[in-house]
C-alpha positions, -999 to 999 in steps of 0.1 A, spaced: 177 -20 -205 146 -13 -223 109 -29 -214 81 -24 -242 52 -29 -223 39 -48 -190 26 -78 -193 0 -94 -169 -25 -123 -172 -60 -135 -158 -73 -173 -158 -39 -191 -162 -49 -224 -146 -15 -238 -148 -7 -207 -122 -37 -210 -101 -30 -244 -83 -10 -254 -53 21 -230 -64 10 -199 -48 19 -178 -74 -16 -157 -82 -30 -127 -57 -64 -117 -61 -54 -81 -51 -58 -57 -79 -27 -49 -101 -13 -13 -102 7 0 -128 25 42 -124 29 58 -154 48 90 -152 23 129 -158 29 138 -194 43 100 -204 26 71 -223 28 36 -215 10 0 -225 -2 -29 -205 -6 -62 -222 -41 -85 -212 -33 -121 -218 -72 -135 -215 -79 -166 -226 -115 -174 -246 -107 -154 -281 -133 -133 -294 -134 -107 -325 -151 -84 -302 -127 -66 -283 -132 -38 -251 -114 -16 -230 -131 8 -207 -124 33 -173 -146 23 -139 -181 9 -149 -183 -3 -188 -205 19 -198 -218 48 -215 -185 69 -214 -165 47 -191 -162 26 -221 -131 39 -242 -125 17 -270 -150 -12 -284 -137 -28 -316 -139 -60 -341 -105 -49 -355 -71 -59 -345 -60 -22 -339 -84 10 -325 -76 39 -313 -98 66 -293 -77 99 -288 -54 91 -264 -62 56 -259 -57 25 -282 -54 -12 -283 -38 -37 -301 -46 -75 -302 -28 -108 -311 -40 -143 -313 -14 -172 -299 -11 -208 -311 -17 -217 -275 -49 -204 -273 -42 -171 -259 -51 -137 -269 -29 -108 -261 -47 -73 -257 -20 -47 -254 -37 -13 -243 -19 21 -244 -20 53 -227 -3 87 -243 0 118 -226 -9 108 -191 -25 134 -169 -37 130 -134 -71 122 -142 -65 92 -161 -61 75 -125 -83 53 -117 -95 15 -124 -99 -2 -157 -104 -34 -177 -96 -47 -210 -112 -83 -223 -131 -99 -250 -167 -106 -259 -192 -76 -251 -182 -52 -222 -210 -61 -203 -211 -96 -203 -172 -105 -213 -159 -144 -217 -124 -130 -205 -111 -98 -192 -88 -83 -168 -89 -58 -141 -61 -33 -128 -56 4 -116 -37 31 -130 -20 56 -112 0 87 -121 29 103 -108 48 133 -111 83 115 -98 90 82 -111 126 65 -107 124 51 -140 113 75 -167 81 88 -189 81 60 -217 62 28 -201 37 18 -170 52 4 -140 38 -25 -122 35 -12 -86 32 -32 -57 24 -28 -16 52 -33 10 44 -66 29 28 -85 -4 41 -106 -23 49 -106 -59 49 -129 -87 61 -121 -124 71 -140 -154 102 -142 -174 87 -139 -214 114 -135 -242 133 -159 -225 145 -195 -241 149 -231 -218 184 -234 -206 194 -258 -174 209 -231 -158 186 -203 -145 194 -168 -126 182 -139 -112 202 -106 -110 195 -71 -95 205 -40 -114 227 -50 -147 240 -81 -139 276 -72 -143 293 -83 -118 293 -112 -93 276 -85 -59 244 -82 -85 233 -115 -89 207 -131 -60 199 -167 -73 221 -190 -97 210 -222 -95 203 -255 -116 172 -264 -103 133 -256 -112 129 -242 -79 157 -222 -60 154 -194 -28 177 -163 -13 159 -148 14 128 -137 3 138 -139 -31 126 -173 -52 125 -183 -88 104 -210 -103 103 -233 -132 66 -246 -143 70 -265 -178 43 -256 -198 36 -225 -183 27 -193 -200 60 -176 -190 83 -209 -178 107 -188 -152 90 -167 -126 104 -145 -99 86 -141 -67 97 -116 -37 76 -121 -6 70 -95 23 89 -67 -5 96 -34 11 104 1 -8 144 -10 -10 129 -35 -32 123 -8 -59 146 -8 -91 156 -32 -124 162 -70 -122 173 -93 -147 159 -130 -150 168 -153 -178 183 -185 -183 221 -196 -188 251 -179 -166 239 -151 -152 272 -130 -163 270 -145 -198 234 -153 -199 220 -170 -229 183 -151 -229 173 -127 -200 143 -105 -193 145 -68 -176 117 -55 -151 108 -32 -130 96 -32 -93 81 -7 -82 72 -8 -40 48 23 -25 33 20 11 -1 10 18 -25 31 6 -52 13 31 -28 9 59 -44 36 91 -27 69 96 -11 67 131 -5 100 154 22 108 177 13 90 212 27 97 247 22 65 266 7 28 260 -25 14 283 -23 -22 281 -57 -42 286 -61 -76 301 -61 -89 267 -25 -76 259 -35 -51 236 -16 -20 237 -40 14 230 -18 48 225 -31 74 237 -28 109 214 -7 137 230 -36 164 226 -58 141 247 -34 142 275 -32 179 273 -69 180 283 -67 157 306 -40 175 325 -57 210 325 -87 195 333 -72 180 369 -51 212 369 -88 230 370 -103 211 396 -70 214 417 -72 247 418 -110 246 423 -103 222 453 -78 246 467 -103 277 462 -130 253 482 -109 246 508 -98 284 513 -130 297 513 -148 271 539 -114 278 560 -124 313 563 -161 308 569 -150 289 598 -129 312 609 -160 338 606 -182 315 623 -153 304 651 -150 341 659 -188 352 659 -198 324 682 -165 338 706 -180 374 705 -216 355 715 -201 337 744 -179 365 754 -193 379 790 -200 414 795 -171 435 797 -148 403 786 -116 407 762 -109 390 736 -75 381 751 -91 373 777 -114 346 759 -85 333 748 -68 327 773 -92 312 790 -94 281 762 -112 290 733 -93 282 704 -98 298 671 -100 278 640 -64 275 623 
């Protein structure tokens, strides 16, 4: 399997309707340390002028700014193509990733600062991808839900979706005849006169999402076109970090609150503190009654008395 580039796309109005198919969340792409890889804008609005730049466009967050169809910047170029559709394809490209090239950037057309098209996404770099050093990875969230398109491919009634190699019968996860077929949280989708045609969505994916798929059209075992991708799943990068908890307290409302282990260290040395404080009190106004007890029995002890005596006839000693 071999994929070029990524491909993504801003302002497809075909896509942006009742089909559910477009997040606003920013896309992220992983490229491996020391690798290359391209991402490929499709922006509608064509313009000679085009721009790609790093964070804010400008000053020297803007990395290439060109009339030409090719540029090149060091390590950074771009390449653009007009389609009869009205489309225009910005393909920008990465070499010798390091792990300062992370961060957010957008490629469009018209002038960086006021742009009539353009796309945002994030880059991120790693040091241990699954997949190789030789192309960016689109990398999504576990929970969300993910949409991509099926380009290269050619019409055909029957339609399929595969994971892994699509060899044998165990790796394929839709096969059907319609525009619109579901497996579990797996769905493909037909839209005539769409950009792409096919699309794959996975909804709520997880990291055991991660690894190649095959879409395409025909059988999926003897497929007349197909398409290879990626997916890539990572955690939440804004989900809290939780700590190790000893016991819920549930509030009227339901809510359960955990309370942090260290906490409950305090809290017991703290009432192990005033235990023994407690006990201390107690010992020590014990024995100044006893003090007291016995000095007012030597006061009321007549001349000559005992102590035994005193005793015996009723005083009683604090215990």
């Amino acid at each position: 399997m071999n994929i070029h580039h990524v491909l993504f796309f801003c302002f497809i109005s075909a896509l942006c309707g009742d089909t559910g198919l477009v997040s606003a969340r920013l896309h992220i792409f992983t490229g491996a340390e020391g690798g290359r890889g391209s991402i490929s804008c499709y922006l509608h609005h064509p313009n000679n002028t085009k721009f790609f730049c790093k964070e804010e466009c400008r000053g020297e967050g803007i990395l290439i700014r060109t009339e030409d169809v090719r540029a090149q910047n060091g390590r950074f170029s771009t390449e653009y193509r007009g389609e009869s559709s009205g489309i225009g394809i910005l393909t920008v490209t990465i070499k010798n990733l390091t792990m300062s090239d992370a961060g957010r950037y957008r490629c469009g057309l018209g002038t960086d600062m006021f742009p009539e098209s353009y796309a945002d996404f994030e880059v991120r770099v790693s040091d241990e991808l699954p997949f190789g050093k030789t192309h960016f990875y689109r990398t999504d969230v576990e929970g969300e839900q993910i949409t991509l398109g099926c380009p290269h491919t050619v019409y055909s009634k029957e339609k399929f979706l595969c994971k892994g190699e699509c060899k044998t019968v165990k790796d394929i996860i839709i096969e059907t005849d319609g525009n619109r077929a579901q497996s579990g949280r797996f769905h493909i989708i037909y839209l005539e006169r769409s950009i792409f045609g096919l699309y794959v969505k996975i909804t709520n994916v997880s990291k055991s999402d991660t690894g190649w798929y095959q879409c395409g059209y025909g059988r999926p075992l003897s497929p007349h076109s197909s398409n290879a991708f990626t997916v890539l799943v990572i955690d939440d990068p804004s989900a809290p970090r939780t700590t190790p908890s000893v016991f819920p307290v549930t509030t009227n409302q339901g809510k359960v609150y955990r309370v942090p282990l260290i906490i409950f260290v305090i809290i017991a040395i703290l009432l192990l503190i005033a235990v023994l404080l407690l006990v201390y009190k107690l010992k020590k106004n014990k024995s100044a009654s006893i003090m007291k007890l016995e000095s007012v029995i030597h006061e009321n002890r007549p001349p000559g008395s005992t102590g035994v005596k005193t005793i015996h006839e009723g005083v009683i000693p604090g215990r």
